[in-house]
LOFIPA-876489 format. One line per 4 residues: number of its first residue (from 1); their letters; for each residue y, z, x of C-alpha. Coordinates in nm, 4 decimals. Example, Ala and Ser with C-alpha at 12.3 -4.5 7.8 and 13.67 -1.06 7.14 Angstrom:
LOFIPA-876489
1> as> -0.4500 0.7800 1.2300  -0.1060 0.7140 1.3670;
//
This chain:
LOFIPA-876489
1> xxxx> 4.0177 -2.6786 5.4148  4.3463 -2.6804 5.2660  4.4047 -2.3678 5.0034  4.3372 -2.4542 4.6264;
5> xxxx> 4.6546 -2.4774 4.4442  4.7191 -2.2186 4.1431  4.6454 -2.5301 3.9263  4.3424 -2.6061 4.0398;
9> xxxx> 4.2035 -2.2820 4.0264  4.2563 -2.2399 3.6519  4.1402 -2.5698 3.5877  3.7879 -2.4760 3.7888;
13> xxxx> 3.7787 -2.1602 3.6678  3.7841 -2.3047 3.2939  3.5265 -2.4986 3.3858  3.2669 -2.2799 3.5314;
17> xxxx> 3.3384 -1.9856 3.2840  3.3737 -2.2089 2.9491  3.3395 -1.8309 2.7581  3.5910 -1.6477 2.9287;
21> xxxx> 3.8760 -1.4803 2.6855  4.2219 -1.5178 2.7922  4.2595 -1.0942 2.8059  3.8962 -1.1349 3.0624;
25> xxxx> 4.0421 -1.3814 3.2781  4.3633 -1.2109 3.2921  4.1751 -0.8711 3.3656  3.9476 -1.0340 3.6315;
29> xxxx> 4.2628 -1.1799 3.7544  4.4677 -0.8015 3.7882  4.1280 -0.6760 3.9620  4.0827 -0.9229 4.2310;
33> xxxx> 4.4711 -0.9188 4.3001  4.4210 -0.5371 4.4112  4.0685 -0.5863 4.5562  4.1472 -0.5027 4.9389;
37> xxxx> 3.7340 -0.5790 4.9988  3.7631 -0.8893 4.7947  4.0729 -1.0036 4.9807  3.8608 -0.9877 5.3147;
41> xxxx> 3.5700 -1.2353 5.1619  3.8868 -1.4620 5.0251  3.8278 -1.7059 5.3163  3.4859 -1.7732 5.3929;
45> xxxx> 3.4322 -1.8216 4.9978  3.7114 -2.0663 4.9523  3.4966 -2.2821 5.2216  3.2470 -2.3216 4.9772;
49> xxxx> 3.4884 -2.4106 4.6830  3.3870 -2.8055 4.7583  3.0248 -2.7409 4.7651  3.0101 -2.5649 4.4450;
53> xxxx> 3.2091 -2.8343 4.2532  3.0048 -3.0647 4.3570  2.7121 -2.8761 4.2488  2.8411 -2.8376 3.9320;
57> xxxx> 2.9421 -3.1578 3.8512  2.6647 -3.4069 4.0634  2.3570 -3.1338 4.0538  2.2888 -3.0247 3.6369;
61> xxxx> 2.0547 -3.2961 3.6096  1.8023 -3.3483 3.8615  1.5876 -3.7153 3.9304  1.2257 -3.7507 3.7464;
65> xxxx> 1.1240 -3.7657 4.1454  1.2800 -3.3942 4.1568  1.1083 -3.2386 3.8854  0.8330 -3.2211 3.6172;
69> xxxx> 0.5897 -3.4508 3.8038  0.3228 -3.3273 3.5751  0.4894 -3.4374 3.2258  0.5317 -3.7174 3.0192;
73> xxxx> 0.7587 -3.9124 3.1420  0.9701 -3.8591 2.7937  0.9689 -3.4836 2.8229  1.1065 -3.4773 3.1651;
77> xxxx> 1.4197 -3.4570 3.1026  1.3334 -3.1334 2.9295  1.2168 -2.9432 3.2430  1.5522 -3.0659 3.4239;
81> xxxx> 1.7822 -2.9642 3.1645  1.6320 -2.6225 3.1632  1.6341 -2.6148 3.5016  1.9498 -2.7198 3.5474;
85> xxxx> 2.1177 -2.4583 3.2917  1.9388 -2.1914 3.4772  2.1252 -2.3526 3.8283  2.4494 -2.3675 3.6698;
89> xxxx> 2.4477 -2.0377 3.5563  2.4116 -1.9160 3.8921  2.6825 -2.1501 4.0582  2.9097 -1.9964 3.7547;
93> xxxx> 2.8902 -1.6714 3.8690  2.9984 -1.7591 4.2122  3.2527 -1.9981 4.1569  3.4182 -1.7479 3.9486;
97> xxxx> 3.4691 -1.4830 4.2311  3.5851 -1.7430 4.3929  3.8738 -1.8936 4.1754  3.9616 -1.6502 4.0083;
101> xxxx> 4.0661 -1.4629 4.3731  4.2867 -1.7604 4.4404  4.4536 -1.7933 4.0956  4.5954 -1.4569 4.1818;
105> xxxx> 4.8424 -1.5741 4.4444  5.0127 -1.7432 4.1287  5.1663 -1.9746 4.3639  5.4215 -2.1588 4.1402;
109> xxxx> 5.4146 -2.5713 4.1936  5.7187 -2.7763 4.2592  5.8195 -2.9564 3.9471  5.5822 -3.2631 3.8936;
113> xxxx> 5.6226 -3.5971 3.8164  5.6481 -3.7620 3.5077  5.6531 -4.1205 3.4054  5.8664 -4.3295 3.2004;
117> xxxx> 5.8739 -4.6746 3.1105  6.2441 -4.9001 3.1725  6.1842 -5.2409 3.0908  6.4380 -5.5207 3.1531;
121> xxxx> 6.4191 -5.9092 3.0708  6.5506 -6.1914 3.3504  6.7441 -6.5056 3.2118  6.4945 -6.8165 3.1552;
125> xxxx> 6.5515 -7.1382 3.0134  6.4953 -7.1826 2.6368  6.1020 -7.2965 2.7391  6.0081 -7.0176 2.9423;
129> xxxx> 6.0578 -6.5894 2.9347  6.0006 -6.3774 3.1978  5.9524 -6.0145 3.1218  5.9841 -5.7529 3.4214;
133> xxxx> 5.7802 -5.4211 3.3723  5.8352 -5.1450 3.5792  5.7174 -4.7985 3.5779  5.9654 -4.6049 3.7351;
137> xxxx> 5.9383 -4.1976 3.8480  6.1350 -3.9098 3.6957  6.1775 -3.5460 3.7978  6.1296 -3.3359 3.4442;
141> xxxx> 6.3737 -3.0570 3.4163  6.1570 -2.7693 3.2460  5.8702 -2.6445 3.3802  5.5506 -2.8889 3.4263;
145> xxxx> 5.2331 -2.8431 3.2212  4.9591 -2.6692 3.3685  4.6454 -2.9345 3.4533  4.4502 -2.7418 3.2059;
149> xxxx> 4.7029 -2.7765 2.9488  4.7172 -3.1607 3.0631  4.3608 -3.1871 3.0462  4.3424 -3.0065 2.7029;
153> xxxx> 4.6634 -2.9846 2.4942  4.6256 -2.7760 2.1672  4.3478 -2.5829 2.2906  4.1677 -2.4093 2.0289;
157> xxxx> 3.8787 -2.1614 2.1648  3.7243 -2.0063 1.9025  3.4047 -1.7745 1.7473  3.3565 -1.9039 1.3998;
161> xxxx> 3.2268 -1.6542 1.1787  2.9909 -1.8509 0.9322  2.8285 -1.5602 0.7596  2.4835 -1.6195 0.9129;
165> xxxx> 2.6302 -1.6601 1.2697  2.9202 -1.6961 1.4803  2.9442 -1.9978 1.6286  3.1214 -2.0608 1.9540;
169> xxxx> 3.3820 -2.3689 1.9251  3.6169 -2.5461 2.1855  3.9119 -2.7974 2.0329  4.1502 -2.9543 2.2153;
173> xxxx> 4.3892 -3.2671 2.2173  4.5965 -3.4876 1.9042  4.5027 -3.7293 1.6440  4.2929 -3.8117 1.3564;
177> xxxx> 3.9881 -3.8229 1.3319  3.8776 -3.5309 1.4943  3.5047 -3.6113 1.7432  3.2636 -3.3252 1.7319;
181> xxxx> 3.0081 -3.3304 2.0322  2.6562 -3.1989 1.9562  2.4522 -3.1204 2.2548  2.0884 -3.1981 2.2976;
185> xxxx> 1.8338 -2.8829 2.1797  1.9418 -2.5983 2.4095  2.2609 -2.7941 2.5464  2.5933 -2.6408 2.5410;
189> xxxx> 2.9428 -2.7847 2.4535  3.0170 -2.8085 2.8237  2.7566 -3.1115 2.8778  3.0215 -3.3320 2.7044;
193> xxxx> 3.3459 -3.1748 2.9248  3.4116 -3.5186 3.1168  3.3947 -3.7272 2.7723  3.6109 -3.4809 2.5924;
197> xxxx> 3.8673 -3.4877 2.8362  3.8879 -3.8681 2.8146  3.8750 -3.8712 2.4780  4.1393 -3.6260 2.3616;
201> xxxx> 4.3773 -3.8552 2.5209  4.3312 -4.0584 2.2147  4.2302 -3.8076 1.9741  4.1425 -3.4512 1.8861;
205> xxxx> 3.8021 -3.3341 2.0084  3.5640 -3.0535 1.9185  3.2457 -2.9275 2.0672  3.0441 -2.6248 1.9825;
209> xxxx> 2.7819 -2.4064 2.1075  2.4641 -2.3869 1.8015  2.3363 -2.0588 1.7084  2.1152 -1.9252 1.9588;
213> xxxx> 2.2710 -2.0987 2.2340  2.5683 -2.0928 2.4911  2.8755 -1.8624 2.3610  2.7178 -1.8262 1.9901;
217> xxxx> 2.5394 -1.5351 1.8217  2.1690 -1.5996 1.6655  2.0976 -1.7576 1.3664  1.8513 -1.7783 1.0969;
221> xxxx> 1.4844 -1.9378 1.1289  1.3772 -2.1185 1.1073  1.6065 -2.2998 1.3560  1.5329 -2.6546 1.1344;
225> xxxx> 1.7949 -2.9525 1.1572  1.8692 -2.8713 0.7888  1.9604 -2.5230 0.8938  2.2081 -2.6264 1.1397;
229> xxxx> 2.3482 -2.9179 0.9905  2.4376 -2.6444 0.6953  2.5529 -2.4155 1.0420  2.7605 -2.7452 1.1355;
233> xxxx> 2.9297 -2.7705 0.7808  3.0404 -2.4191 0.7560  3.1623 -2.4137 1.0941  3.3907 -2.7723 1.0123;
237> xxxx> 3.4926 -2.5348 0.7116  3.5166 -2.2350 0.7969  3.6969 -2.2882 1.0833  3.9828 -2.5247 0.9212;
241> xxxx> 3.8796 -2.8177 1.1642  4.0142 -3.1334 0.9637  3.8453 -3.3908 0.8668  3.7472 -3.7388 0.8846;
245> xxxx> 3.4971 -3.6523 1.1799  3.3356 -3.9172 1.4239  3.0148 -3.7269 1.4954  2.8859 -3.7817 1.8621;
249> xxxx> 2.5246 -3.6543 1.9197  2.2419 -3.6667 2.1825  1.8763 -3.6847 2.1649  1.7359 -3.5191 1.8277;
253> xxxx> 2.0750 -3.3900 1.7820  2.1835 -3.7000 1.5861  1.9213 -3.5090 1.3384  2.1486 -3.2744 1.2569;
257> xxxx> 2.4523 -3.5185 1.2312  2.2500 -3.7548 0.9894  2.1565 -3.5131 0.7500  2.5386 -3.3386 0.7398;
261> xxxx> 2.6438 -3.7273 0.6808  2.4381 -3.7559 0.3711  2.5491 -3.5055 0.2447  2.9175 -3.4472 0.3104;
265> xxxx> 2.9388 -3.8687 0.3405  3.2968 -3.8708 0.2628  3.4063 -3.6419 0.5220  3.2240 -3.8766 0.8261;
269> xxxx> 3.4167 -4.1720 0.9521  3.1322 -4.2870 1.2129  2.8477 -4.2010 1.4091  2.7878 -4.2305 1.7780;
273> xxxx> 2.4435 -4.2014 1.9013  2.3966 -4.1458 2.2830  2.0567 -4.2395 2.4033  1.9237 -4.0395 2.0399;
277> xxxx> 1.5617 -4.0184 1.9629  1.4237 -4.0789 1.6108  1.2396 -3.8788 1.3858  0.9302 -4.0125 1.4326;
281> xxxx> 0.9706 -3.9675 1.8260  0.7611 -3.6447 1.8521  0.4666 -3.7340 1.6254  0.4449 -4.0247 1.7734;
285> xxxx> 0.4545 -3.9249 2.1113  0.1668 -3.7085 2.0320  -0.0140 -3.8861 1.8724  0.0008 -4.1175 2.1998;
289> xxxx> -0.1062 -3.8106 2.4052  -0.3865 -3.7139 2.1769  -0.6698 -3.8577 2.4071  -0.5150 -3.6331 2.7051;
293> xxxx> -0.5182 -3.2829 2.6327  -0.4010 -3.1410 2.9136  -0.0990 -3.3698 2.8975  -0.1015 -3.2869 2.5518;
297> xxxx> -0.1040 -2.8975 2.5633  0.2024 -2.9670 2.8295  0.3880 -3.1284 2.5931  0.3510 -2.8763 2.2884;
301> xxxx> 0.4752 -2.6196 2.5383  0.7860 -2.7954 2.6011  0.9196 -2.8745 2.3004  0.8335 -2.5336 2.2189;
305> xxxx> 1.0230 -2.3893 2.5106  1.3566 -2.5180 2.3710  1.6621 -2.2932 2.4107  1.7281 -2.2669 2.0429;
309> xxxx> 1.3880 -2.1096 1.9260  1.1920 -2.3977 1.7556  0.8271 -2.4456 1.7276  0.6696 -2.7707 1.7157;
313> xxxx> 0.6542 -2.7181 1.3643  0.9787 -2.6563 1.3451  1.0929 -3.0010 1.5036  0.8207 -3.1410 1.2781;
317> xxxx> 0.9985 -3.0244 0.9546  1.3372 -3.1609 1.1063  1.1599 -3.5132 1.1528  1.0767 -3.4640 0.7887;
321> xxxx> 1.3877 -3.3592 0.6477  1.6112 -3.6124 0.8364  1.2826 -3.8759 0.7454  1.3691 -3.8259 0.3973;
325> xxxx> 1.7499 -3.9155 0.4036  1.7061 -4.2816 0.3863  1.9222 -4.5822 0.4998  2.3298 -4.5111 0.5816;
329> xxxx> 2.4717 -4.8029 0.3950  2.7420 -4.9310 0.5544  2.9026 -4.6220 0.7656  2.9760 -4.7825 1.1224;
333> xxxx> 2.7465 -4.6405 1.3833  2.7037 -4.6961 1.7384  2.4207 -4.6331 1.9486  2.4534 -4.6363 2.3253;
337> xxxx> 2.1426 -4.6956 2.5100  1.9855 -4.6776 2.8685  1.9210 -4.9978 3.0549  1.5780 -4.8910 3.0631;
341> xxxx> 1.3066 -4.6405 3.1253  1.2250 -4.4923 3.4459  0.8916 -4.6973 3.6021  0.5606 -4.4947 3.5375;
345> xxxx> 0.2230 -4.4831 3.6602  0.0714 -4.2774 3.3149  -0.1650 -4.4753 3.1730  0.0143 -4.4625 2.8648;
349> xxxx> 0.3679 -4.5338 2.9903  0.3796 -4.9200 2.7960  0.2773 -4.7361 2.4791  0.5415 -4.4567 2.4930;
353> xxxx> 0.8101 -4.7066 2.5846  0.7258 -4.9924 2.3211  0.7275 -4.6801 2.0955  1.1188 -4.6289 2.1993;
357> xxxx> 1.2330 -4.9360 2.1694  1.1167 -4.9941 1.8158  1.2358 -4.6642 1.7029  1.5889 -4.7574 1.8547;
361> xxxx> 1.5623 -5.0958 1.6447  1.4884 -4.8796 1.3229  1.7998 -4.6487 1.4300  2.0112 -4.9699 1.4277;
365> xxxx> 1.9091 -5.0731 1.0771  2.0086 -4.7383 0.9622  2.3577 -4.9225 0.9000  2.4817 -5.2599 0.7891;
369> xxxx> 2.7624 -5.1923 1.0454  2.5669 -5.1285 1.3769  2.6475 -5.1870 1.7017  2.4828 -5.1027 2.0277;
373> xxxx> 2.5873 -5.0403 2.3556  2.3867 -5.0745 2.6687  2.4737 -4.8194 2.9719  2.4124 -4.9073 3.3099;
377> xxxx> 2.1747 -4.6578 3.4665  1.7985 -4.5275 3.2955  1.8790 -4.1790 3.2664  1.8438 -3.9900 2.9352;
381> xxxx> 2.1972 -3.7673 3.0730  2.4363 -4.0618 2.9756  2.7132 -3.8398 2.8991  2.6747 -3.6695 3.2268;
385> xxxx> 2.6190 -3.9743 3.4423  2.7971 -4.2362 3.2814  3.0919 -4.0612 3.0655  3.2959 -4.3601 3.0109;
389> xxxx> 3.0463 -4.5490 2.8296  3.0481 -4.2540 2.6112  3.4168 -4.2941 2.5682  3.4107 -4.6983 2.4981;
393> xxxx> 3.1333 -4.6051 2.2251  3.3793 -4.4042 2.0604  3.6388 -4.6446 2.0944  3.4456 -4.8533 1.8707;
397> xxxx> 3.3475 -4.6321 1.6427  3.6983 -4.5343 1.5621  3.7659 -4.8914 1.5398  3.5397 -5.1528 1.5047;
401> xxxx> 3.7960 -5.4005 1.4822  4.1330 -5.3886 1.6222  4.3496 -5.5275 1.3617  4.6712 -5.6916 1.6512;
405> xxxx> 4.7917 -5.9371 1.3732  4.8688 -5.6002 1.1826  5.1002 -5.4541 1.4751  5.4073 -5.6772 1.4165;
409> xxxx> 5.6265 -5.4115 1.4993  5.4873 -5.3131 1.7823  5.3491 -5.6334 1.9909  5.6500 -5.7756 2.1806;
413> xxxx> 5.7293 -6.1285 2.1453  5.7191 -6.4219 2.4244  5.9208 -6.6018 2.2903  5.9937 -6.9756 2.3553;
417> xxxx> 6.3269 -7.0070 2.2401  6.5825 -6.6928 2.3650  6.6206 -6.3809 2.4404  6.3244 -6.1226 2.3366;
421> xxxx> 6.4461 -5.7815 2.4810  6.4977 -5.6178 2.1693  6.1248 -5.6700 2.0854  5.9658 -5.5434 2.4381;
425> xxxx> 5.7841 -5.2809 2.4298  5.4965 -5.1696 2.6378  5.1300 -5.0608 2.4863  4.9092 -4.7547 2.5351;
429> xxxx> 4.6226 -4.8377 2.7461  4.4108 -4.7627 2.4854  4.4842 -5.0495 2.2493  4.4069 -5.2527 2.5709;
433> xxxx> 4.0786 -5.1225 2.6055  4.0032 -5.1935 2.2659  4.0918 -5.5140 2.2531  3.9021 -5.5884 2.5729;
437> xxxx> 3.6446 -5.5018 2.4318  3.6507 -5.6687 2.0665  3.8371 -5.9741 2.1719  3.5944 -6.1173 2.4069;
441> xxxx> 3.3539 -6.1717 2.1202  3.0341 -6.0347 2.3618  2.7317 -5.9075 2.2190  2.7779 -5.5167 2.2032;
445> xxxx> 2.4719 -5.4939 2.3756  2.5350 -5.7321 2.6551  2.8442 -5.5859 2.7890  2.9105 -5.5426 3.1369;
449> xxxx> 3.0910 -5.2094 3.1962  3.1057 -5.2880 3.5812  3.3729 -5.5735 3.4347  3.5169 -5.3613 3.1465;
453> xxxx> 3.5919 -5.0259 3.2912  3.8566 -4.8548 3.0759  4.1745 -4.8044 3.3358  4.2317 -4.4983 3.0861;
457> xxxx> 4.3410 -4.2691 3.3918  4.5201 -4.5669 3.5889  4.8364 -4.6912 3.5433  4.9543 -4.8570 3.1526;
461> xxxx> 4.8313 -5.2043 3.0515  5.0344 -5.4004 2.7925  4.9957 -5.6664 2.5677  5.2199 -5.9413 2.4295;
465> xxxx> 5.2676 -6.2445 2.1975  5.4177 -6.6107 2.1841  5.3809 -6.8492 1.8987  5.2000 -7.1115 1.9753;
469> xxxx> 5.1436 -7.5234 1.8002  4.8749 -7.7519 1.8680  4.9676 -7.9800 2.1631  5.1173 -7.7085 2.3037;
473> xxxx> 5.0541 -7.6445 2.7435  5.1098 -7.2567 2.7797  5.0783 -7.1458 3.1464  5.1122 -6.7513 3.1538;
477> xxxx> 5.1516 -6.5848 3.4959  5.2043 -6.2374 3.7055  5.4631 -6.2138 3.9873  5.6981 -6.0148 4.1963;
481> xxxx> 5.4192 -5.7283 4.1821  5.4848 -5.4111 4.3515  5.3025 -5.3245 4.6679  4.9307 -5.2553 4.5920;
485> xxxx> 4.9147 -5.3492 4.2147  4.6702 -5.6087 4.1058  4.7066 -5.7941 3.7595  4.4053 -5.9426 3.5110;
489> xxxx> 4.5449 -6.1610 3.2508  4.3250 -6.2453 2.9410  4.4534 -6.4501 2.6511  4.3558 -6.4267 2.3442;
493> xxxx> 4.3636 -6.6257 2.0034  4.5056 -6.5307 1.6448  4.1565 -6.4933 1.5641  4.0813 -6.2414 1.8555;
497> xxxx> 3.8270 -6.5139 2.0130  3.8445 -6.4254 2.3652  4.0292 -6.7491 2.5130  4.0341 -6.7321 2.9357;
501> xxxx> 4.1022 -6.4859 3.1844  4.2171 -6.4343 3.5560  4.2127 -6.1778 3.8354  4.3018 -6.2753 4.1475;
505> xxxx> 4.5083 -6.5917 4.2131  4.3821 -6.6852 4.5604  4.1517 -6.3599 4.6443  4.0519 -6.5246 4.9517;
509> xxxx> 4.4443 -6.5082 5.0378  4.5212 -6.1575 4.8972  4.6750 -6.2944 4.6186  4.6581 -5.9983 4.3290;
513> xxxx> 4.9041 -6.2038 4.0821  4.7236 -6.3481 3.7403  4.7504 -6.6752 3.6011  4.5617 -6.8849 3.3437;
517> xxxx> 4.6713 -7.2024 3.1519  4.5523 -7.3267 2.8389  4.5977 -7.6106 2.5876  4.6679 -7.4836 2.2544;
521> xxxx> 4.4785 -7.5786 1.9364  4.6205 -7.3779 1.6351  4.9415 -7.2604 1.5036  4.9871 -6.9099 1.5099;
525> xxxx> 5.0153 -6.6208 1.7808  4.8304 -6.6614 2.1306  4.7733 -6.2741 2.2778  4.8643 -6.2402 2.6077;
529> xxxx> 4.7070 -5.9145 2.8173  4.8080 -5.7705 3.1188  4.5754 -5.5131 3.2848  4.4667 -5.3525 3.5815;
533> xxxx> 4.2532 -5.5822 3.7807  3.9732 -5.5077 4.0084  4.0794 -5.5517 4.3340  4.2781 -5.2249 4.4116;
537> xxxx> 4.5442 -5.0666 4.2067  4.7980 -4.8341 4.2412  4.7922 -4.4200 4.1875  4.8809 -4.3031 3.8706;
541> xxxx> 5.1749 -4.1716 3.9281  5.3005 -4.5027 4.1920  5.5670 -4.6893 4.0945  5.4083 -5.0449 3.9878;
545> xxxx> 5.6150 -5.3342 3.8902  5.5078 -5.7363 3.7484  5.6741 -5.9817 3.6331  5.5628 -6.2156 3.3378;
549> xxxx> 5.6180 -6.5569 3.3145  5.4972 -6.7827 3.0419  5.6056 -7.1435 3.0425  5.5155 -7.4068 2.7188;
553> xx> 5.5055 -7.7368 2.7338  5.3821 -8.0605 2.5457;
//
């Protein structure tokens, strides 16, 4: 296999070794560089570099067919997870020796590319504007930024001394409001690595290890939710982490979030719940397992056998402390759920899951401004098997609505009458995500994220505007694209009502140009949206032109 760059080994050797200290690393680093007998192993480990990534990224969580055969089917997961920490401990170790013996070459990279945007307009008659985009490729002059410092600008790697613990805390990336991850009992701030990276493209992002757990020092006991969501607030404090906060949880974590909500209310922007459990989850479930005590003993033990040190009556308190919170009022709050539950042959398997899906009803009606989201696989791991439906639920969250007749100054004009160069401008492909997803006026719930992929690693997708009267024909097209690039156009009203859409032209004929016509009903702005479309589509750093044509009529 070909050598791992110098790049690449810092960027793996960040992740498997989330706790390393600069000064460690850079005394690992000194060691291996002089370590004859380490030198003579270099090869046959860097063989196995592919096999350990993969078992770090595709192997933490195993299938219910792998594992805990024996347990309920909602405590499964539990088994894995532990399992699964114990696994990637191991891999850690190894893939440590391994990287950290190639970083030492040092190997310095030929200045990468960076991207730029040149826009120019063509000459059209009064009636019609054509807009050329291209995305042309520039040599920078200083030296490039390291992929780890691309994946996490402003890195911020911290111990947090609270008083009654220190707290381990990662921050990276730009913006307001700042997301803070909180794992699932026993998790650890790496479980939501592939969502934070996504994320901080948008926004600054903070995850933390709880007492007990991962990179942090014990903590007091009992370990109740109340106890760490006071942990949580000290840490947000002590540790100078601005607010307003989007708090992202997972499974009985969004305990802990809940209860720091009520509490500090006017420091929490939203909440994002990913496939959470309520408070009445545990009781309930035992309560279902009451007239199986075997099953039942099984399941005592493992919520007992939680990496942070809590009893059953311990998670029982939580229940009762987050229990006695009440309603949210009208904080936004989404909850992304699995498409379903795994089949099972328990006899009590319709009970348990009729169970879930009224608790995640009564999670819903904890706000007046609820939405949910619906992932596409059945697996409690969302953020580890599905990360981008993470990262749309956030979207959301951060904005429910996406307010376009707001960005005057930003949307470029069509314009049916002139010249609009002056006003061109291209978009981040994050607005276009958002308004993907709010503009097609779907049911949260019954969005298809097969169709609505964010492109937030792919190439830029832009947005425009052309006044529009009643009577009016607009026909809005793609052309002179680049080789490989694929447009989707999707217009939209001054309303946001999702209006039509287009991939392909002719797909039967390899056609990848866009275009959609539509007879106009209202005065006011009609959005146009160019995006990536789902044929193929170039690499991100590719140069990809279009052209875009809209033509009025009466």
């Amino acid at each position: 296999m070909n050598a791992l760059s110098h790049e690449q080994a810092i960027e793996l050797l960040h992740e498997a070794t989330p706790y390393l200290k600069a000064e460690q690393r850079a005394a690992l680093t000194a060691h291996l560089a002089e370590c004859d007998q380490c030198r003579a192993y270099a090869d046959q480990l860097s063989r196995l570099q592919p096999v350990l990534t993969h078992a770090l990224h595709t192997r933490r969580y195993t299938h219910p067919a792998d594992s805990g055969k024996t347990l309920p089917a909602i405590l499964q997961h539990k088994r894995r997870s532990m399992m699964c920490k114990r696994a990637f401990a191991i891999v850690s170790t190894v893939v440590v020796a391994v990287f950290a013996f190639i970083a030492v070459s040092s190997v310095r990279l030929p200045d990468q590319s960076v991207t730029s945007f040149q826009q120019t307009t063509t000459p059209a008659p009064a009636s019609t504007t054509t807009l050329s985009a291209t995305l042309v490729v520039s040599r920078s002059q200083n030296t490039p930024p390291t992929r780890a410092e691309t994946l996490m600008p402003d890195l911020w790697d911290e111990k947090v001394d609270i008083g009654v613990a220190k707290l381990h805390v990662r921050c990276f990336g730009r913006g307001s409001p700042t997301v803070v991850f909180n794992a699932d009992p026993g998790g650890i701030w790496v479980t939501w690595e592939q969502v934070m990276f996504k994320v901080a493209k948008f926004t600054r992002v903070c995850a933390y290890d709880r007492a007990g757990v991962g990179g942090s020092s014990q903590g007091p006991k009992p370990r109740t939710s109340q106890q760490m969501a006071d942990e949580l607030a000290a840490l947000l404090e002590k540790g100078k982490i601005p607010g307003p906060y989007v708090l992202v949880s997972h499974s009985t974590s969004n305990w802990i979030d809940r209860l720091y909500t009520v509490q500090h209310r006017d420091q929490v922007a939203a909440l994002v719940l990913v496939s959470p459990f309520h408070e009445d989850m545990i009781s309930g479930m035992l309560a279902i397992l009451a007239p199986y005590p075997d099953e039942l003993a099984t399941a005592r033990a493992e919520i007992a056998s939680q990496g942070e040190g809590q009893s059953v009556d311990d998670f029982l308190a939580s229940a009762d402390q987050v229990r006695a919170t009440g309603p949210l009022g009208d904080l936004p709050l989404v909850l992304l759920a699995r498409s379903g539950y795994y089949p099972s042959d328990k006899p009590y398997a319709a009970q348990e899951e009729a169970m879930l899906v009224k608790q995640e009803e009564q999670l819903l009606a904890l706000s007046t401004k609820s939405v949910r989201l619906r992932s596409n696989q059945k697996g409690h791991h969302i953020h580890i098997n599905e990360p981008l439906a993470v990262v749309d639920a956030i979207r959301l969250a951060i904005s429910p609505t996406l307010p376009l007749t707001t960005l005057t100054n930003v949307v470029p004009d069509i314009a049916t009458e002139g010249d609009s160069s002056q006003n061109f401008k291209f978009e981040p492909n994050d607005d276009f995500d958002q308004a993907t997803l709010i503009g097609l006026n779907a049911k949260y719930d019954q969005l298809n994220f097969g169709v609505l992929t964010p492109t937030v690693d792919g190439w830029d997708s832009d947005y425009f505007r052309v006044r529009v009267k009643p009577g009016m024909l607009v026909t809005c097209r793609t052309s002179d694209l680049s080789t490989g690039t694929d447009t989707n156009l999707i217009l939209y009203g001054g309303n946001l009502n999702g209006i039509s859409g287009q991939d392909d032209v002719d797909r039967a004929a390899g056609d990848l140009s866009s275009s959609v016509t539509y007879a106009v009903q209202y005065e006011g702005w009609l959005y146009v949206l160019v995006g990536e479309g789902f044929s193929r589509s170039p690499a991100e750093a590719q140069q990809a032109t279009y052209s875009l044509e809209c033509l009025t009529s009466k």
